[in-house]
C-alpha angles and dihedrals in degrees: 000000000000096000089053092047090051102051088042074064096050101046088047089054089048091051090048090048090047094041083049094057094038076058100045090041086055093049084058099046083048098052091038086060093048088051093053079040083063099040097045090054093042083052091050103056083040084064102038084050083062102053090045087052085045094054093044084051098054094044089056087050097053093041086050097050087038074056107044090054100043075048083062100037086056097045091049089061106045081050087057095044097052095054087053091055092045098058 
């Protein structure tokens, strides 16, 4: 009867040894998904701060060449206006 207690004891202790590292196996997959959680958000705003620069981008390209051409337009005309004045 006492070997039987005493490997009921041991087997209890195993469970509870086995039941503390499931837990503490659980409490790491939860922070490790936190973690992702994290990653994946800061990744995020890392994508949507592209596509804002992009857009920006885009918007400055489109102002430059608007003034390169009023900048040619101008100097046409100058140019005309000059020759007018010369002659």
């Amino acid at each position: 009867m006492h070997e039987i207690s005493t490997r009921t004891a041991g087997a209890a202790a195993s469970v509870l040894q086995q039941n503390a590292a499931t837990s503490e196996i659980t409490r790491n997959a939860v922070n490790a998904a936190r973690g992702t959680n994290a990653v994946v958000t800061a990744l995020n705003k890392i994508s949507d701060a592209a596509i804002g620069t992009r857009v920006a981008a885009e918007t400055v390209r489109i102002a430059s060449n608007s003034v390169d051409a009023s900048v040619g337009k101008l100097r046409a005309e100058i140019e005309s206006f000059l020759n007018k004045v010369a002659v």
